[in-house]
ROSE-4610 file (N, C-alpha, C; in Angstrom, 1 decimal, always signed):
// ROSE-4610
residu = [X/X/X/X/X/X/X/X/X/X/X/X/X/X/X/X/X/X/X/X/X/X/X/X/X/X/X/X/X/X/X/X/X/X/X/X/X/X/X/X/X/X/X/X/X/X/X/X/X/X/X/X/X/X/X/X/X/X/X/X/X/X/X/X/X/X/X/X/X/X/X/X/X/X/X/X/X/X/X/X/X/X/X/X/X/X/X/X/X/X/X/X/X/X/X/X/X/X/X/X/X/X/X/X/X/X/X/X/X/X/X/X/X/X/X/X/X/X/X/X/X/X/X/X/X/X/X/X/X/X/X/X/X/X/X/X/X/X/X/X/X/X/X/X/X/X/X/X/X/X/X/X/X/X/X/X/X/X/X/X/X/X/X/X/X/X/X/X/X/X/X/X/X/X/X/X/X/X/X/X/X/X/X/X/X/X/X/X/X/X/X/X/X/X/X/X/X/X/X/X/X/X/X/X/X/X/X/X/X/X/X/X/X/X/X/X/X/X/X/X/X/X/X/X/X/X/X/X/X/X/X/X/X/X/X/X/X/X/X/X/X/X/X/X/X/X/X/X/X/X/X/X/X/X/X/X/X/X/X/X/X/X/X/X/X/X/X/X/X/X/X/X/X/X/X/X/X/X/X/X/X/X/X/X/X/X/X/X/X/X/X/X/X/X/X/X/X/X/X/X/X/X/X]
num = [1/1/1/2/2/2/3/3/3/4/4/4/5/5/5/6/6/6/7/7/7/8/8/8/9/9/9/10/10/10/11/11/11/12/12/12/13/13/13/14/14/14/15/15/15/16/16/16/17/17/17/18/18/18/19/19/19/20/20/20/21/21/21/22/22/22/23/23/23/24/24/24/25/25/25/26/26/26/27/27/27/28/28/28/29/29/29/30/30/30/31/31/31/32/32/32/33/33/33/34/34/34/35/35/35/36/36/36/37/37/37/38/38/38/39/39/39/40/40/40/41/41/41/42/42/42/43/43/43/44/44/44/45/45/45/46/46/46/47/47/47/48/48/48/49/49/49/50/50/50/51/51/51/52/52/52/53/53/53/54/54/54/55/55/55/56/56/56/57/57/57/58/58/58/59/59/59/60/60/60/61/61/61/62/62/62/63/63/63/64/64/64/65/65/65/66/66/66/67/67/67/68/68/68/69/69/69/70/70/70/71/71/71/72/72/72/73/73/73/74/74/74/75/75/75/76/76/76/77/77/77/78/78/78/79/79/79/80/80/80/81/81/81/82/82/82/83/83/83/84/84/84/85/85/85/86/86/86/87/87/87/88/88/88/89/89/89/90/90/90/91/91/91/92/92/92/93/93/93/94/94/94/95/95/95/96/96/96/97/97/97/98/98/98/99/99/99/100/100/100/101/101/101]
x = [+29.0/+28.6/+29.6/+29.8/+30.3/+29.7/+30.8/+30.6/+29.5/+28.4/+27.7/+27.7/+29.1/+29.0/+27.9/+26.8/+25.3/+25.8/+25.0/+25.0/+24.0/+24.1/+22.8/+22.9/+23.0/+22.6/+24.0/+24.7/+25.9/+26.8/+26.5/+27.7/+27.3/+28.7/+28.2/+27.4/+26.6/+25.3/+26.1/+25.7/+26.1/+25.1/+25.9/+24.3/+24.8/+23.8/+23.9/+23.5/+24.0/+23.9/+23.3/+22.9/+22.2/+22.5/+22.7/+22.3/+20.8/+20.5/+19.4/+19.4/+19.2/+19.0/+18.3/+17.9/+17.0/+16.1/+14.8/+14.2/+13.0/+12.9/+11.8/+10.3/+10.4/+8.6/+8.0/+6.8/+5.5/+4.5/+3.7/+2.7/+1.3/+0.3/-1.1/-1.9/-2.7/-3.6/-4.5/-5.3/-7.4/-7.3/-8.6/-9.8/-10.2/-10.3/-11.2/-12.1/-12.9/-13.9/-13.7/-13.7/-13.7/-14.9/-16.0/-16.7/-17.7/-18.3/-18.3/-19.0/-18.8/-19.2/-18.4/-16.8/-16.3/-14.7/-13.8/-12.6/-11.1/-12.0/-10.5/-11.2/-10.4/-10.9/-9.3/-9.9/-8.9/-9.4/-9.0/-9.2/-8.3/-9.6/-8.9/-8.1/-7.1/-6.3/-5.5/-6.1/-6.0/-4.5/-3.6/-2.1/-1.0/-1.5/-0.8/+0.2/+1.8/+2.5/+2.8/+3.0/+4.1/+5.3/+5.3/+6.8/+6.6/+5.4/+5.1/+5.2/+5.8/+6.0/+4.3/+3.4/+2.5/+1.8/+1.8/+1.5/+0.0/-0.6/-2.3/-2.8/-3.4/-4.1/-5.7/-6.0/-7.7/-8.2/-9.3/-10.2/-10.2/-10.5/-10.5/-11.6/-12.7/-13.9/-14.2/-13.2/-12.8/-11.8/-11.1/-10.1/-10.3/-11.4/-12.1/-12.3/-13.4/-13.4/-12.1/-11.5/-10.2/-9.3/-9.0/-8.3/-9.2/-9.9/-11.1/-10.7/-10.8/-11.2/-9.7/-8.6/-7.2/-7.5/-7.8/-7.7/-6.0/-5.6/-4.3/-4.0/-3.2/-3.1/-2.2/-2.7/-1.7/-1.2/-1.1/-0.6/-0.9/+0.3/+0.2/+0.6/+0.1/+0.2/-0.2/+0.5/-0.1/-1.3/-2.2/-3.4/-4.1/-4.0/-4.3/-3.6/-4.8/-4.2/-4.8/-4.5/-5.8/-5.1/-6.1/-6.3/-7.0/-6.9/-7.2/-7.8/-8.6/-9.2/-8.7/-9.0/-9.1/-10.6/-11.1/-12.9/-13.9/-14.5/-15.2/-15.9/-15.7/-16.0/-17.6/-18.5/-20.0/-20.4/-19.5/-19.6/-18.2/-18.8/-17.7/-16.6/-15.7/-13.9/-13.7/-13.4/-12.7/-11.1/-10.6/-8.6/-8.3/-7.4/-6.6/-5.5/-5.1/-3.6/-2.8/-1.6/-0.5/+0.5/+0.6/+0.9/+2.4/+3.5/+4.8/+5.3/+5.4/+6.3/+7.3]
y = [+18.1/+18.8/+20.0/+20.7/+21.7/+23.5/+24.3/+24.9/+26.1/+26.7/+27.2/+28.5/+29.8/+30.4/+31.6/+30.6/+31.5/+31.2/+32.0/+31.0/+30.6/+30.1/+29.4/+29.8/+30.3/+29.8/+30.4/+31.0/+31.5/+30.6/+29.3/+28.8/+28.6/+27.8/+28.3/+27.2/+27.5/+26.3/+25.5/+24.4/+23.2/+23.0/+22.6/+22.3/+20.7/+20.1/+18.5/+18.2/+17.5/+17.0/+15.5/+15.1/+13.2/+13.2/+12.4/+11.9/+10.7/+11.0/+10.2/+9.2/+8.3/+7.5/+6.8/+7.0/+7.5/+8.4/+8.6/+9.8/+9.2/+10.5/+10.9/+10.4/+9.3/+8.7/+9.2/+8.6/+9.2/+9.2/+9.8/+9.1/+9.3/+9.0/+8.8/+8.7/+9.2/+8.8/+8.4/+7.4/+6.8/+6.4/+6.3/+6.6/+5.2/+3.8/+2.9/+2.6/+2.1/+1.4/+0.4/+0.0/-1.8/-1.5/-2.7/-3.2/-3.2/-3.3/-3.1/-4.6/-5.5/-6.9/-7.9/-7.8/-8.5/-8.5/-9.2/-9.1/-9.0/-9.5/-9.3/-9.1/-8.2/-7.8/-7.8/-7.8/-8.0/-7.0/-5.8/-4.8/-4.3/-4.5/-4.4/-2.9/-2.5/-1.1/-1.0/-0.4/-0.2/+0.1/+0.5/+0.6/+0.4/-0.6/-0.3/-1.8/-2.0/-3.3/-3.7/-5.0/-5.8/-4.7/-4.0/-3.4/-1.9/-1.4/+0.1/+0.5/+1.5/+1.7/+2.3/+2.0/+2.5/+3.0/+3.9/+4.6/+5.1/+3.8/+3.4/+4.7/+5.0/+5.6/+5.5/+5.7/+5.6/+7.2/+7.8/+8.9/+9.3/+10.4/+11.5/+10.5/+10.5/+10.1/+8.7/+8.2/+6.5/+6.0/+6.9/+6.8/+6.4/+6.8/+5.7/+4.4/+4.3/+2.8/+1.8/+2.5/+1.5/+1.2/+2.4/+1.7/+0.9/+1.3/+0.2/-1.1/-0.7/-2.5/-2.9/-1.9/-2.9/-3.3/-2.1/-2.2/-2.0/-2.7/-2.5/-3.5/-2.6/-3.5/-4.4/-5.7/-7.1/-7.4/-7.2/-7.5/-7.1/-6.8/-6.4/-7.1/-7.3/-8.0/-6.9/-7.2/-6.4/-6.4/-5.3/-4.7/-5.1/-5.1/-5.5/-5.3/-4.6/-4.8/-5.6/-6.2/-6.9/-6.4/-6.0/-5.3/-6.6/-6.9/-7.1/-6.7/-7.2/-6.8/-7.1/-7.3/-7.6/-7.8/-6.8/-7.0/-6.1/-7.2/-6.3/-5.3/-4.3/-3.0/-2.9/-2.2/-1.8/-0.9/-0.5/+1.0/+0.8/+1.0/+1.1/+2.1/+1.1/+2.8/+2.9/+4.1/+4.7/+4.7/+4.2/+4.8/+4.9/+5.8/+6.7/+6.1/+5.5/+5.8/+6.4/+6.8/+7.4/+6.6/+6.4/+5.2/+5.8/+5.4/+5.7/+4.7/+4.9/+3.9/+4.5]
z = [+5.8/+4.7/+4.5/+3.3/+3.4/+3.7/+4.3/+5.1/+3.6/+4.0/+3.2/+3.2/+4.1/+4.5/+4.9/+5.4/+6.3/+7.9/+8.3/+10.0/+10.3/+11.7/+12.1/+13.6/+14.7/+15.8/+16.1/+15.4/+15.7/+15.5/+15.3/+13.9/+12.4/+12.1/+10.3/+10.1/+9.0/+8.8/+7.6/+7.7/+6.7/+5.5/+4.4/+3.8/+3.5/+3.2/+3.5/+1.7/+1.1/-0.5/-0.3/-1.3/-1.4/-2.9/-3.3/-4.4/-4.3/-5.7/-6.2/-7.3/-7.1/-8.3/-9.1/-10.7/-11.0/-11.5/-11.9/-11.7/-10.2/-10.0/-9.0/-8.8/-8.1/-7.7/-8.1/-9.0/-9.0/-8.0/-7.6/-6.6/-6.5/-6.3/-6.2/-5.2/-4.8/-3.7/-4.3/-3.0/-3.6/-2.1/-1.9/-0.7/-0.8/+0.0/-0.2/+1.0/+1.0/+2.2/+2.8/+3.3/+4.5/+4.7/+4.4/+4.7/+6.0/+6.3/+8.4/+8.1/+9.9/+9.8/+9.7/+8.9/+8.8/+9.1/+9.8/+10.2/+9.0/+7.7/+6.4/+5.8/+4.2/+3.3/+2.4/+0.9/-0.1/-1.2/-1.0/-2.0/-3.3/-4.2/-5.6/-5.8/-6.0/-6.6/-7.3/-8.3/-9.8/-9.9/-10.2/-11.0/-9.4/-8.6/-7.3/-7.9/-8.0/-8.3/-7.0/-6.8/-5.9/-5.1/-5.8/-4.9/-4.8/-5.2/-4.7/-3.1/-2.8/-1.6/-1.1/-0.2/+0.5/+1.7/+1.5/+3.1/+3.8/+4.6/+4.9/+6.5/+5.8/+7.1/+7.1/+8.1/+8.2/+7.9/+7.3/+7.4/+8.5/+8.5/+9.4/+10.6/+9.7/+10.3/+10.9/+10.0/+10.7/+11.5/+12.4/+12.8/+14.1/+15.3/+15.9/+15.6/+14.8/+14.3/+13.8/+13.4/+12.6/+13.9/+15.4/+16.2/+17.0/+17.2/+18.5/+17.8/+16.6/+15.8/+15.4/+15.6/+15.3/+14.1/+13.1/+11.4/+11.2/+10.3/+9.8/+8.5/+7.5/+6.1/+6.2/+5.9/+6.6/+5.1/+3.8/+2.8/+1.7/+0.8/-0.8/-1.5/-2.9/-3.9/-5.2/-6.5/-7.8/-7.5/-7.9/-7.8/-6.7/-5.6/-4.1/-3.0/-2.2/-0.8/+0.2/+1.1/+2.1/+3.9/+4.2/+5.2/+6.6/+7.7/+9.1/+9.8/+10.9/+12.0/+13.5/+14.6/+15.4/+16.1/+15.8/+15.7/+14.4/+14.0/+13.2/+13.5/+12.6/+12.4/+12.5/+13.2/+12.8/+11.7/+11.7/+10.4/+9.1/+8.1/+6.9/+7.2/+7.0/+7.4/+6.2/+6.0/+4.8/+5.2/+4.4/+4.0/+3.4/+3.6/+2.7/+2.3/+1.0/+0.5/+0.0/+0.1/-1.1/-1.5/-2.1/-3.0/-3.6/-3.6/-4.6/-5.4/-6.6/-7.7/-8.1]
């Protein structure tokens, strides 16, 4: 990068450029449930396409439950995601998505 005449640490600090292309992702979150009882699920989400980048985490509160049970989202599709077990869940998990288009 070029030199940005600041320092850093007692040398000169760089500043680093990217280009972008395009405009700028939009992005969204929503909160869904799994079920408890059963090892797959195929959940309906509303404006999510084929090629939205998304990033699944379990609730705060289900975050026990989702690893014991080896919860993880096994595939997307337009308006769907379907999620996995390893063992079914006794309790409903909540997760979290953020979603980019």
């Amino acid at each position: 990068g070029a030199d940005s005449g600041a320092m850093f640490n007692g040398s000169a600090a760089k500043t680093i450029s990217y280009n972008t292309v395009g405009a700028q992702k939009k992005h969204w979150t929503r909160t869904l449930n799994l079920q408890s009882g059963t090892k797959s699920w195929t959940v309906a989400v509303t404006g999510l396409s084929a090629t939205s980048s998304v990033i699944v985490s379990p609730a705060p509160e289900s975050w026990s439950v989702w690893t014991e049970c080896g919860i993880r989202c096994s595939g997307q599709s337009a308006g769907q995601l379907t999620f996995a077990a390893e063992e079914a869940p006794g309790a409903t998990v909540s997760v979290n998505l953020l979603v980019f288009d």
